[in-house]
The first five atom37 places (N, CA, C, CB, O) and aatype in JSON, in Angstrom:
{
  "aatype": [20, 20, 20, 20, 20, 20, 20, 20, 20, 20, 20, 20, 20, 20, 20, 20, 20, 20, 20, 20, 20, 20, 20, 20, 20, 20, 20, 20, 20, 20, 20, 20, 20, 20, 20, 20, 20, 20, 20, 20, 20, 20, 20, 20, 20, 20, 20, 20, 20, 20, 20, 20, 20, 20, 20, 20, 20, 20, 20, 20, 20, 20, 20, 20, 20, 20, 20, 20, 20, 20, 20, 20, 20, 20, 20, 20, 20, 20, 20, 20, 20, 20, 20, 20, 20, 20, 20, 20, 20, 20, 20, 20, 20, 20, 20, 20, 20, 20, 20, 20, 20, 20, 20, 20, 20, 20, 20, 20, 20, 20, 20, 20, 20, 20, 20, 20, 20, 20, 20, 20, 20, 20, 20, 20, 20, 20, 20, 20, 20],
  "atom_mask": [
    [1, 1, 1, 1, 1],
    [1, 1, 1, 1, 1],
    [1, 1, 1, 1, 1],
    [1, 1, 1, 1, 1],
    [1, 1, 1, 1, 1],
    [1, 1, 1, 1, 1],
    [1, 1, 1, 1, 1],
    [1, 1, 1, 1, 1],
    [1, 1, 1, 1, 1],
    [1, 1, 1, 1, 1],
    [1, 1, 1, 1, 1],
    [1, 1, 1, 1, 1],
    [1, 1, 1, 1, 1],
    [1, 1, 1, 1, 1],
    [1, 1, 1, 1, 1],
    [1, 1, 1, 1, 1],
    [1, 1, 1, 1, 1],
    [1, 1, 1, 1, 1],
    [1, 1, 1, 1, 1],
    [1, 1, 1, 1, 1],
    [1, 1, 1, 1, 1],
    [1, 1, 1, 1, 1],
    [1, 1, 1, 1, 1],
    [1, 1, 1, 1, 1],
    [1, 1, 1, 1, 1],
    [1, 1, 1, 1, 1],
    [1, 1, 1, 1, 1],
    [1, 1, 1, 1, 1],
    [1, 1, 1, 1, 1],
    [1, 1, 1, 1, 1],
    [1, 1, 1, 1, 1],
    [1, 1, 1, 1, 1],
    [1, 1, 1, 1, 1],
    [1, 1, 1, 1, 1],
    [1, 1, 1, 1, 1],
    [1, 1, 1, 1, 1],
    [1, 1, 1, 1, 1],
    [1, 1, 1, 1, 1],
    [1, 1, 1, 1, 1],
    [1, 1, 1, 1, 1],
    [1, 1, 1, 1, 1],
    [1, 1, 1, 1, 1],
    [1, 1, 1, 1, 1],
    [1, 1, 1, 1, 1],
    [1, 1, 1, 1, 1],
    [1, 1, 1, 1, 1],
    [1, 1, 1, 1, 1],
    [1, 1, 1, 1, 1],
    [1, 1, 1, 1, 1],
    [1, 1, 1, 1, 1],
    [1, 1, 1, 1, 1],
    [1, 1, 1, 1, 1],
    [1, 1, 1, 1, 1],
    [1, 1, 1, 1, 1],
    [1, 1, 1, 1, 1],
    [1, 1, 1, 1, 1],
    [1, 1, 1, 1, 1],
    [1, 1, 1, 1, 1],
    [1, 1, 1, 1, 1],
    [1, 1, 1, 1, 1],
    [1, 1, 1, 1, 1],
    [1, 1, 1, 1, 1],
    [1, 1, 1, 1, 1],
    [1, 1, 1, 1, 1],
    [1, 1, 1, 1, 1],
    [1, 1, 1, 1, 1],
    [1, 1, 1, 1, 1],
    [1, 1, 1, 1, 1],
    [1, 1, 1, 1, 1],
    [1, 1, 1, 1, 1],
    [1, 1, 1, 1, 1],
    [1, 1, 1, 1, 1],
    [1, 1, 1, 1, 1],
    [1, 1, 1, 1, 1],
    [1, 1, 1, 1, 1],
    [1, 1, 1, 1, 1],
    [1, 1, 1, 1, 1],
    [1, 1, 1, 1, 1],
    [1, 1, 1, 1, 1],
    [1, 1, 1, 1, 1],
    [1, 1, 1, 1, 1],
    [1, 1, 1, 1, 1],
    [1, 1, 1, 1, 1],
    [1, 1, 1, 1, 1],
    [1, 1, 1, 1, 1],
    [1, 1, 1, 1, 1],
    [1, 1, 1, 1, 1],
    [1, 1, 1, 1, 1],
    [1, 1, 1, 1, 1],
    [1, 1, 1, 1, 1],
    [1, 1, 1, 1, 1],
    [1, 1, 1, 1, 1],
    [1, 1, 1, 1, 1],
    [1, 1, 1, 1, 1],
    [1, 1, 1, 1, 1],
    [1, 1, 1, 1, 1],
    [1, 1, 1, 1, 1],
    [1, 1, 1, 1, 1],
    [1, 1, 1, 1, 1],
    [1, 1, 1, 1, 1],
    [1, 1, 1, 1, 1],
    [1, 1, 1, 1, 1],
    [1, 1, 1, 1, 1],
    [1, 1, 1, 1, 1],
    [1, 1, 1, 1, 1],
    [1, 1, 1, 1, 1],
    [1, 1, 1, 1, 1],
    [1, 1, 1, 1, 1],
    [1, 1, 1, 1, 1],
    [1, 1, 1, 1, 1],
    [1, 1, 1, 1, 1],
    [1, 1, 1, 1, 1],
    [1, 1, 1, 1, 1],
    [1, 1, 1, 1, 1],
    [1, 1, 1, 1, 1],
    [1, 1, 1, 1, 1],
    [1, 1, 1, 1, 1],
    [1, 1, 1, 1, 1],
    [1, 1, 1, 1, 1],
    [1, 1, 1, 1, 1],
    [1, 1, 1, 1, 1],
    [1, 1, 1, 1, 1],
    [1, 1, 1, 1, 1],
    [1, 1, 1, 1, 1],
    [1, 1, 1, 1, 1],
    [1, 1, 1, 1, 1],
    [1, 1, 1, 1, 1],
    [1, 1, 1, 1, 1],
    [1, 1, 1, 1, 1]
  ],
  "atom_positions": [
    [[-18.0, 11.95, -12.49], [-19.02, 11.56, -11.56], [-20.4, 11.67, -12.21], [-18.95, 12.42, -10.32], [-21.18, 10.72, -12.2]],
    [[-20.61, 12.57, -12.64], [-21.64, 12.7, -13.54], [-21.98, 12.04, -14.57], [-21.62, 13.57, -13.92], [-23.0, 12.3, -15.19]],
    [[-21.12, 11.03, -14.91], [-21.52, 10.33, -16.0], [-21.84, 9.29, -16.12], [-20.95, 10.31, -16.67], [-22.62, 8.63, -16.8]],
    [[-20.46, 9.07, -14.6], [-20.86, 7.17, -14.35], [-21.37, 6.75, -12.8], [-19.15, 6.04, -14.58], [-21.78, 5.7, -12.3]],
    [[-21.12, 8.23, -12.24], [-21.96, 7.78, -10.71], [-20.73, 7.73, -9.85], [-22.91, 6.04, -10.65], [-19.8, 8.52, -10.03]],
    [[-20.72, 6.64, -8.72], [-19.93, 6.13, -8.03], [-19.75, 4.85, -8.28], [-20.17, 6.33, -6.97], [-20.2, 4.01, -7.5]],
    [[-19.24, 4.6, -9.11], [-18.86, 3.69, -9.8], [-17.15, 2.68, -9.77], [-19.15, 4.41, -10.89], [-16.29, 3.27, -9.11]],
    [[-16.91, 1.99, -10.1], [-15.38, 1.71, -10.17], [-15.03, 1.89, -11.13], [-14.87, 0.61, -9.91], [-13.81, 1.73, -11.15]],
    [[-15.54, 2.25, -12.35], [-15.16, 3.57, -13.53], [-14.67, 4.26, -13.04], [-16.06, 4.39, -14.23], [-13.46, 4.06, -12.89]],
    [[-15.27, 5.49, -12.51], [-15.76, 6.76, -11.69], [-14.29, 6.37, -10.9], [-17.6, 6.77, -10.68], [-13.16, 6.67, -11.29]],
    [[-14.63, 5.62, -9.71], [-13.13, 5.6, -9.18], [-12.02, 5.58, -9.39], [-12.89, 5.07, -8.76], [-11.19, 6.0, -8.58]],
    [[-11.62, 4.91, -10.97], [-10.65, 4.49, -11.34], [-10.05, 6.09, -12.31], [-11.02, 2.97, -12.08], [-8.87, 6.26, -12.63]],
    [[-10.92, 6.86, -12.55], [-10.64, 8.12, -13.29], [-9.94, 8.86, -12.02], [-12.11, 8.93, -14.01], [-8.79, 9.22, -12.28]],
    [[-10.34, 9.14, -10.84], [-10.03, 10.21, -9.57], [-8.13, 9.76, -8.93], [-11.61, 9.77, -7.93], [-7.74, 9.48, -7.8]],
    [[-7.49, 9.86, -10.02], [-6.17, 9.54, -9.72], [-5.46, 10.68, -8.46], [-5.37, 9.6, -11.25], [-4.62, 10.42, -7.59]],
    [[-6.1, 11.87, -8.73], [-5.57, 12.82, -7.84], [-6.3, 12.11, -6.19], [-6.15, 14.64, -8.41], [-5.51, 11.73, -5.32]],
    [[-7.46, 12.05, -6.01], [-7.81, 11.66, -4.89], [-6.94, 10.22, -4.24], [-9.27, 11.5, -5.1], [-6.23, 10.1, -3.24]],
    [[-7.33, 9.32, -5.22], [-6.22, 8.22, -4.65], [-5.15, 8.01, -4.26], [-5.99, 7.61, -5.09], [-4.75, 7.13, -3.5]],
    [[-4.31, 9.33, -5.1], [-2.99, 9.49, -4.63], [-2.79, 9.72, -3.84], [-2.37, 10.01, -4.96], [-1.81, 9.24, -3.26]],
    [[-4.16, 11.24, -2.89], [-3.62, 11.59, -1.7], [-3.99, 10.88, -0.67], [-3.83, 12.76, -1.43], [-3.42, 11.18, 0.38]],
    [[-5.14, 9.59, -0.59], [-5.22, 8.93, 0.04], [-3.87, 8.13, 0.63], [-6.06, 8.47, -0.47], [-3.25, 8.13, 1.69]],
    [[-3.73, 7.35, -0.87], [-2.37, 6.72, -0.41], [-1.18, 7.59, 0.23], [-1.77, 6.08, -1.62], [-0.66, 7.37, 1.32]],
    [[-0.97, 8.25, -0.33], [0.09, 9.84, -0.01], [-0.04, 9.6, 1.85], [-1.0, 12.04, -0.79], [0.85, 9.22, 2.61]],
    [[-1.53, 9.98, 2.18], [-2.11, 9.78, 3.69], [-1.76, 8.81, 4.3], [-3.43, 9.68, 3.85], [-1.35, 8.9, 5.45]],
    [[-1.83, 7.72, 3.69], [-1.87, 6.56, 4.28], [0.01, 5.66, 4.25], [-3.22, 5.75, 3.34], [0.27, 4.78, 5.06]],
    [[0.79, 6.03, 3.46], [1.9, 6.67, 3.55], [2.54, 7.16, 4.71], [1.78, 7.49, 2.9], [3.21, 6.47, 5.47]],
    [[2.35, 8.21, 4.82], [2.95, 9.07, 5.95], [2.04, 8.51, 6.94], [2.93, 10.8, 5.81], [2.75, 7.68, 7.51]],
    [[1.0, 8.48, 7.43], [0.54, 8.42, 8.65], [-0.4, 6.86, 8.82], [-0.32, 9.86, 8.86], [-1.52, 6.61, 9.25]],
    [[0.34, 6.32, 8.43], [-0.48, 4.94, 8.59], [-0.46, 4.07, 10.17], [0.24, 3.87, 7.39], [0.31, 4.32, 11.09]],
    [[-1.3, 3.22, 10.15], [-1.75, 2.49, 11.33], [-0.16, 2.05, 12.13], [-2.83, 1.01, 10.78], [0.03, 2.55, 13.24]],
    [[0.5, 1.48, 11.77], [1.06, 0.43, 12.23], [2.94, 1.21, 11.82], [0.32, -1.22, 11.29], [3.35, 1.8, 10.82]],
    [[3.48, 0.92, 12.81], [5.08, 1.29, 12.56], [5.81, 0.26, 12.08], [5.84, 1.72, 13.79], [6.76, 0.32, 11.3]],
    [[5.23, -0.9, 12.68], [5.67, -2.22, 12.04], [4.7, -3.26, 12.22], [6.96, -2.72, 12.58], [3.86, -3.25, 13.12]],
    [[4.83, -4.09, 11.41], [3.48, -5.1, 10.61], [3.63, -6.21, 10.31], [2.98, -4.77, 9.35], [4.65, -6.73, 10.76]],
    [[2.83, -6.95, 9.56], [3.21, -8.33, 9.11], [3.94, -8.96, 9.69], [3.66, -8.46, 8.09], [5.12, -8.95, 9.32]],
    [[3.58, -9.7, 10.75], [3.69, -10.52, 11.66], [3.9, -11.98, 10.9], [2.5, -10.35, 12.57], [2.91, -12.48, 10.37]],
    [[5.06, -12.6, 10.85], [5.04, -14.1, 10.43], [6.03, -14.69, 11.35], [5.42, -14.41, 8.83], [6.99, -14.11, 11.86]],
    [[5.66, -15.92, 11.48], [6.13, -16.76, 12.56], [7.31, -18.18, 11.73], [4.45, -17.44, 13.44], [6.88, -18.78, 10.75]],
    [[8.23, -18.4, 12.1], [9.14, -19.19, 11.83], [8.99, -20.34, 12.02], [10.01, -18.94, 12.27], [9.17, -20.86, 13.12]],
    [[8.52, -21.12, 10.74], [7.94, -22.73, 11.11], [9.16, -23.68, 11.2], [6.82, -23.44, 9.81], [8.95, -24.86, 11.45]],
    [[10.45, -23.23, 11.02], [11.25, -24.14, 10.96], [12.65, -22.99, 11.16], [11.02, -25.14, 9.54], [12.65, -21.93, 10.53]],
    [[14.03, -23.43, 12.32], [14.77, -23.14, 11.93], [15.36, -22.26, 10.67], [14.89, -23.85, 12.12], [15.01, -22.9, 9.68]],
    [[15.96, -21.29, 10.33], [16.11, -20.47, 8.68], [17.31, -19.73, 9.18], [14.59, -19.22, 7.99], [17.45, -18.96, 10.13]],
    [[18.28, -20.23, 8.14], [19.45, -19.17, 8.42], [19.67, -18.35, 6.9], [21.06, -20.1, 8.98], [19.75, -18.8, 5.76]],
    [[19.73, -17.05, 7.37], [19.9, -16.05, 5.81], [21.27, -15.97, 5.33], [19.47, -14.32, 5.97], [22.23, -15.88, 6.1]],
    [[21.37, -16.0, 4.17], [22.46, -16.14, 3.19], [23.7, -15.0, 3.79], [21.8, -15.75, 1.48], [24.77, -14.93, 3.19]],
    [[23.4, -14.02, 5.16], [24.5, -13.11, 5.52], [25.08, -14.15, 7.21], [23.7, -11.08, 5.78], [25.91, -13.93, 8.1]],
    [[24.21, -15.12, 6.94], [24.4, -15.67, 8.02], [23.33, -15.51, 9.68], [25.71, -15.22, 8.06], [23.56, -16.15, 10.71]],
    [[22.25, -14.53, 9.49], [21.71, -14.44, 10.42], [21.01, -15.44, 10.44], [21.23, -13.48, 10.59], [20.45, -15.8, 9.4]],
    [[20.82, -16.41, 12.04], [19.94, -17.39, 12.14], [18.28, -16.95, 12.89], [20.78, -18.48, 12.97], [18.14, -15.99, 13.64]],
    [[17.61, -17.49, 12.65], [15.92, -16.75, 13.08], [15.7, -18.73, 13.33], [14.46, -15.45, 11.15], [15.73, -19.73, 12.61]],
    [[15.47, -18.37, 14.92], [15.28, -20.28, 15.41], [13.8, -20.4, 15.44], [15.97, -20.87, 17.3], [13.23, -19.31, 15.54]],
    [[13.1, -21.33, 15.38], [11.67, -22.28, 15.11], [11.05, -21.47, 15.65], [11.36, -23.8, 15.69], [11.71, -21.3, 16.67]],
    [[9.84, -20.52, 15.73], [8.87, -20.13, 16.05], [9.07, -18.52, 16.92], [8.32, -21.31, 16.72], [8.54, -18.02, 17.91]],
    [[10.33, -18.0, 15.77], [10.32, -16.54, 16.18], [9.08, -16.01, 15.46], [11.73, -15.69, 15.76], [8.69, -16.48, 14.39]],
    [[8.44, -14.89, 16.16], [7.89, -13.81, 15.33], [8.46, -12.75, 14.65], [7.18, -13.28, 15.93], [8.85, -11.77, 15.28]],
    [[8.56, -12.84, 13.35], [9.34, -11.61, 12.85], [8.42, -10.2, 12.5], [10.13, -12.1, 11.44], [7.21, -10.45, 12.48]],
    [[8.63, -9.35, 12.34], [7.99, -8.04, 12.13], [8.67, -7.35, 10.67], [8.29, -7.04, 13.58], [9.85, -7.52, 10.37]],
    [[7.94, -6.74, 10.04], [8.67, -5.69, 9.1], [8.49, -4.17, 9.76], [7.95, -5.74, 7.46], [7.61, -3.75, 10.51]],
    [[9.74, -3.47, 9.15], [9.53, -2.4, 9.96], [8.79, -0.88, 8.93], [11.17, -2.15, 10.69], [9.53, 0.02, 8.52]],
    [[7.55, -0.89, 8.74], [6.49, -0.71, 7.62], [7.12, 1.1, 7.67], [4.36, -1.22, 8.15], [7.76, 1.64, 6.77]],
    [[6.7, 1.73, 8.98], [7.49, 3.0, 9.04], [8.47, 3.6, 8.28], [8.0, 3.02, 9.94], [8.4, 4.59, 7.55]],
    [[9.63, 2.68, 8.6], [10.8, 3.23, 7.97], [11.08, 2.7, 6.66], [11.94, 3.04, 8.77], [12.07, 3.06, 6.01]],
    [[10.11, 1.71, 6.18], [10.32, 1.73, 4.34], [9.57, 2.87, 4.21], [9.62, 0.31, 3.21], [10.2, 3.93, 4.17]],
    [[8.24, 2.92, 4.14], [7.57, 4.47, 4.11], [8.28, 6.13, 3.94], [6.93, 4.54, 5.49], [7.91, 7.14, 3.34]],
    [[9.53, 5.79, 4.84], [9.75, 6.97, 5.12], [11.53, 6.68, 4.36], [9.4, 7.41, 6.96], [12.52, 7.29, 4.76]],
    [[11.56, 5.96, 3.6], [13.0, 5.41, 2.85], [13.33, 6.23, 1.73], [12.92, 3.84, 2.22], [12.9, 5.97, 0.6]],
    [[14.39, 7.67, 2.09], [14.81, 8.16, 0.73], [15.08, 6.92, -0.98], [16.37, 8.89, 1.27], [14.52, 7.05, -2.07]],
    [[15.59, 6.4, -0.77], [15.67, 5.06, -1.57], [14.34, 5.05, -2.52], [15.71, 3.65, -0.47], [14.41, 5.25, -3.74]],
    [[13.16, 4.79, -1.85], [12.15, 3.94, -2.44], [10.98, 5.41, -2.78], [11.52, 2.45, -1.15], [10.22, 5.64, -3.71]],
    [[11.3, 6.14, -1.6], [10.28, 8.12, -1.86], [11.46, 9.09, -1.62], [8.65, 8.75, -0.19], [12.27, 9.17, -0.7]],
    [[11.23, 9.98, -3.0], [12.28, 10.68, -2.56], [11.54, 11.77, -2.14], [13.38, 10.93, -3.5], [10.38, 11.67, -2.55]],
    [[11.75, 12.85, -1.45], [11.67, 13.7, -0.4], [10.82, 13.1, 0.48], [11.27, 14.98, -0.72], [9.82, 13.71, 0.87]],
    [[11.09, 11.9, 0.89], [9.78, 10.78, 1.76], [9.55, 11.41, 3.05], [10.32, 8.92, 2.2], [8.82, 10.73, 3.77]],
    [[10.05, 12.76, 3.66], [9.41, 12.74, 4.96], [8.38, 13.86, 4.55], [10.44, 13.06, 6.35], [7.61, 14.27, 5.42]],
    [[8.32, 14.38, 3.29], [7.54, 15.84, 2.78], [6.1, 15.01, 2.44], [8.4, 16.84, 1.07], [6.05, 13.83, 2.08]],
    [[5.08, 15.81, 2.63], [3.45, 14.92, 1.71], [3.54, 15.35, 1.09], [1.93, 14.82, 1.87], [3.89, 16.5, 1.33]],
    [[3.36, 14.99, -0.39], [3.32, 15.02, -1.81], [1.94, 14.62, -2.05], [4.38, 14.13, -2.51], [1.92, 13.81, -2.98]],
    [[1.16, 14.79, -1.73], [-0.39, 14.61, -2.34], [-0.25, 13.94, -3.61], [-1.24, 16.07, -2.62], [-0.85, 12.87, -3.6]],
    [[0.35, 14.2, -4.74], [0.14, 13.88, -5.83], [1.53, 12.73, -6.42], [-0.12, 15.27, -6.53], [1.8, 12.4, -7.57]],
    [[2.04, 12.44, -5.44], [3.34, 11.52, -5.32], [2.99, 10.4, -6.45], [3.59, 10.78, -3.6], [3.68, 10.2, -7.45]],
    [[1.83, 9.72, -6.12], [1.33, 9.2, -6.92], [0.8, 8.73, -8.03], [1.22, 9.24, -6.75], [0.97, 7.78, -8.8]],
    [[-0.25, 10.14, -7.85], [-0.75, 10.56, -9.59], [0.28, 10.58, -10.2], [-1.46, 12.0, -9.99], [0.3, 9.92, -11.23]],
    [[1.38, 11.26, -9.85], [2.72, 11.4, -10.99], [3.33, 10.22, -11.31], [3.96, 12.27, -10.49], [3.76, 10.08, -12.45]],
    [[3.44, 9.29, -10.45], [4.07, 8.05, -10.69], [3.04, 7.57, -12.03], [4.1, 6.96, -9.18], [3.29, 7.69, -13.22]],
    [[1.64, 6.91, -11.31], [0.77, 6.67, -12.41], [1.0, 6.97, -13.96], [-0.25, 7.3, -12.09], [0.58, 6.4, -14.97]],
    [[1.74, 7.98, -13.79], [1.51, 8.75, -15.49], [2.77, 8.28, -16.13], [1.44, 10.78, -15.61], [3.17, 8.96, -17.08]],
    [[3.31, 7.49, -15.86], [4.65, 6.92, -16.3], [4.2, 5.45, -17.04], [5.79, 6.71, -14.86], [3.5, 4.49, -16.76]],
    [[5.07, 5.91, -18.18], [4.03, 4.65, -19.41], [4.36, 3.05, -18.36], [5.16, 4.39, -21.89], [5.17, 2.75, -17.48]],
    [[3.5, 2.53, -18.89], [2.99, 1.18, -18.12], [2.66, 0.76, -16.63], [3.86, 0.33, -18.35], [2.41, -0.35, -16.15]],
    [[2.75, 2.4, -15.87], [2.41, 2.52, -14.51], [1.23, 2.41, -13.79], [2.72, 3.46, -14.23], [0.95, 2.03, -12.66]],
    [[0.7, 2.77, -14.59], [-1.1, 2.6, -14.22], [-1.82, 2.61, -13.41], [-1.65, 1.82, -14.37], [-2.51, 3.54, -12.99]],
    [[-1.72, 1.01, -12.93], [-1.98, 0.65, -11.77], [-1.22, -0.23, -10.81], [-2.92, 0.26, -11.93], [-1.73, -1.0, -10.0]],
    [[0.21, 0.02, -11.04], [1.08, -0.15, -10.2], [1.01, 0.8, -8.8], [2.21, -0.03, -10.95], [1.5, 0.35, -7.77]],
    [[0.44, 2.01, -8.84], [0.59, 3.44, -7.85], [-0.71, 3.41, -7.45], [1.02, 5.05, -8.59], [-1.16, 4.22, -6.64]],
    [[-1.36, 2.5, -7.98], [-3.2, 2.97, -7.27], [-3.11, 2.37, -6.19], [-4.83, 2.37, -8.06], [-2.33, 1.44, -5.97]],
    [[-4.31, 3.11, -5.0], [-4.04, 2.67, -3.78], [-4.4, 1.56, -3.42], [-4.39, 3.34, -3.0], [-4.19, 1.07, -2.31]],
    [[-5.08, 0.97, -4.46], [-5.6, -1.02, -3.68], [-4.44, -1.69, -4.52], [-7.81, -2.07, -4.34], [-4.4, -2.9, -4.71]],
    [[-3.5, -0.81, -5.0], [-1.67, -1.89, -4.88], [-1.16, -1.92, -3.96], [-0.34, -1.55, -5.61], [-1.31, -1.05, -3.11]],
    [[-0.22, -3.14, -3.8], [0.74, -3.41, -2.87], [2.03, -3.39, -3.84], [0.45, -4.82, -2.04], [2.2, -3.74, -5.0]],
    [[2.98, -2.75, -2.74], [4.37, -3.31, -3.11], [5.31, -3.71, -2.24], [5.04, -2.49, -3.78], [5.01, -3.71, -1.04]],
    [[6.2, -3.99, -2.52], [7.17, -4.16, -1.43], [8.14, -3.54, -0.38], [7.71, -4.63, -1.83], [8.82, -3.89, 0.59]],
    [[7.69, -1.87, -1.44], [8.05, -0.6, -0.7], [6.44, -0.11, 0.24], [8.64, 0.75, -2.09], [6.51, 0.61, 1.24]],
    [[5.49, -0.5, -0.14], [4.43, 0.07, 0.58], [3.45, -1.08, 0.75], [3.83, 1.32, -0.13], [2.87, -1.84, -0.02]],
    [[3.49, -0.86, 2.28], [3.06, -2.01, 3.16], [1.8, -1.98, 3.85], [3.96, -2.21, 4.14], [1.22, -2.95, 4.34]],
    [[1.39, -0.65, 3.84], [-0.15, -1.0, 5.21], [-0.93, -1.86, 5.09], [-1.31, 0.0, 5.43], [-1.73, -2.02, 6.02]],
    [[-0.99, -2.8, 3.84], [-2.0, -3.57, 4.19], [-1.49, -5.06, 3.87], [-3.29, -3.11, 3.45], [-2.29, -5.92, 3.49]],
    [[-0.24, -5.3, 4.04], [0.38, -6.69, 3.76], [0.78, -6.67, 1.84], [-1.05, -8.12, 4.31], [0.43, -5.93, 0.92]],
    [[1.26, -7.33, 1.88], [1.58, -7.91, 0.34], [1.7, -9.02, -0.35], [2.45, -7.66, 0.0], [2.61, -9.43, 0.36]],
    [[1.56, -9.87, -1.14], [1.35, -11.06, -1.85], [0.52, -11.58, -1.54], [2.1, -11.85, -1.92], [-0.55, -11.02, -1.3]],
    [[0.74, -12.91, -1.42], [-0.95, -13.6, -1.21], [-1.17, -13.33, 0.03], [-1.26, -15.35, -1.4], [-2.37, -13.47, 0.25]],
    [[-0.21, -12.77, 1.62], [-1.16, -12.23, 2.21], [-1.46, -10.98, 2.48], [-1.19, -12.64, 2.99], [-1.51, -10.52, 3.62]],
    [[-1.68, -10.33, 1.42], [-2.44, -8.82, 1.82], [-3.59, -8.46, 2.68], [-2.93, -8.26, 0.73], [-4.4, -9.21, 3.23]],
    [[-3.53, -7.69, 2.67], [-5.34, -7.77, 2.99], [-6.58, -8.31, 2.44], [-5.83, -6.71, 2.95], [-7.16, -7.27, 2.12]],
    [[-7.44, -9.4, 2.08], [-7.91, -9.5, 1.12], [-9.2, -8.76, 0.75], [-7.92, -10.58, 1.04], [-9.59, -8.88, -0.41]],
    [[-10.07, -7.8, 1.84], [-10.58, -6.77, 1.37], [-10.26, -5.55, 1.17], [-11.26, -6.71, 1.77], [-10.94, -4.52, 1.25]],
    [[-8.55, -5.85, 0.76], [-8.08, -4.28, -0.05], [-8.84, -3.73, -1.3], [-6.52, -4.38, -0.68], [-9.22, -2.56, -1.32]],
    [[-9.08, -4.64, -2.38], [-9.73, -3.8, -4.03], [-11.25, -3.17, -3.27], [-10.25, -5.41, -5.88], [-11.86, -2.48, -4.08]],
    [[-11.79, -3.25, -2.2], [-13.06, -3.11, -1.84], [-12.73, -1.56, -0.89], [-13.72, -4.64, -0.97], [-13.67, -0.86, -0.51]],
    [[-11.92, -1.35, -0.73], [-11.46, -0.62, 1.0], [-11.72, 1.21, 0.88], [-9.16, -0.97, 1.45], [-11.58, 2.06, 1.77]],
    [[-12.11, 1.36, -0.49], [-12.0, 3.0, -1.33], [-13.57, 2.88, -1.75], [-10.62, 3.2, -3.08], [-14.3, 3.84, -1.99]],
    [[-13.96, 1.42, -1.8], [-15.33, 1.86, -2.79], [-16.19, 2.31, -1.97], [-16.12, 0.71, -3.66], [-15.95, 2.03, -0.79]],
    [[-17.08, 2.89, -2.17], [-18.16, 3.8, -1.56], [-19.42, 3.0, -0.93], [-18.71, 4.78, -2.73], [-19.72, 1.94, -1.48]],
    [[-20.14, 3.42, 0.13], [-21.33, 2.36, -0.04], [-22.79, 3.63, -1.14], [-22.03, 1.69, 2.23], [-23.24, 4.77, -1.12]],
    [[-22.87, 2.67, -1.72], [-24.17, 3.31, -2.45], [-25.68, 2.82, -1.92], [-24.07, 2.88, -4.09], [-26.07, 1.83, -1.29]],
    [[-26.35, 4.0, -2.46], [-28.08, 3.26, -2.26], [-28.77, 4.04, -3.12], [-28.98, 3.36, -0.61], [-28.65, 5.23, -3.42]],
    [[-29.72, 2.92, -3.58], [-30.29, 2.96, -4.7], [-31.93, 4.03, -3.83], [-30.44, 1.04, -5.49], [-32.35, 4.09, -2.67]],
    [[-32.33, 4.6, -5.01], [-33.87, 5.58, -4.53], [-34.81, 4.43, -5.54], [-33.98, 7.91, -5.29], [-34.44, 3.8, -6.52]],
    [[-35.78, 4.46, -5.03], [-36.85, 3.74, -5.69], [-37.64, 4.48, -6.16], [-37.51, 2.91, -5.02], [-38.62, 4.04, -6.76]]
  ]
}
């Protein structure tokens, strides 16, 4: 902080904080289920389930969150769940909290995420004259 301010440097060094954000946002996030998309056409899935013209489907954001599978001890907070992932060669910024994946959902994923997610951590600053 001292060196570069509040910065997206600065941010990008505070892996422990981000983690427990996400960690937070993780366990106790907005929504139990999310991402709302609507069925523009008839679609039947390869197990055979049919979804007819203009269902709304939901994901159920909660229970990936909380998916031994994808977190393991996923109902415990791990503050640092994260940071640790991060530190795994080529992880980086796969675990930072303005990622999406397909295991972690609060803010949508692919092209429609949120699109003021990379902005949603940064700070507001003001300058002294």
């Amino acid at each position: 902080m001292e060196k570069e301010g509040w910065s997206n440097i600065a941010l990008g060094k505070m892996r422990k904080v981000d983690s427990f954000i996400k960690e937070c946002q993780r366990l106790e996030g907005t929504f139990s289920v999310g991402l709302p998309r609507k069925a523009l056409k008839d679609f039947t899935f390869s197990d055979g389930t049919f979804v007819p013209k203009s269902t709304t489907m939901l994901a159920p954001i909660q229970s990936i969150h909380y998916d031994e599978e994808y977190y393991g001890n996923a109902h415990a907070f791990e503050p640092f769940r994260f940071a640790d992932l991060r530190e795994e060669d080529g992880e980086g910024m796969k675990y930072q909290f303005t990622s999406t994946t397909t295991n972690y959902l609060p803010f949508g994923h692919g092209r429609h995420a949120w699109y003021a997610l990379p902005f949603s951590l940064f700070p507001t600053t003001t300058r002294q004259h």
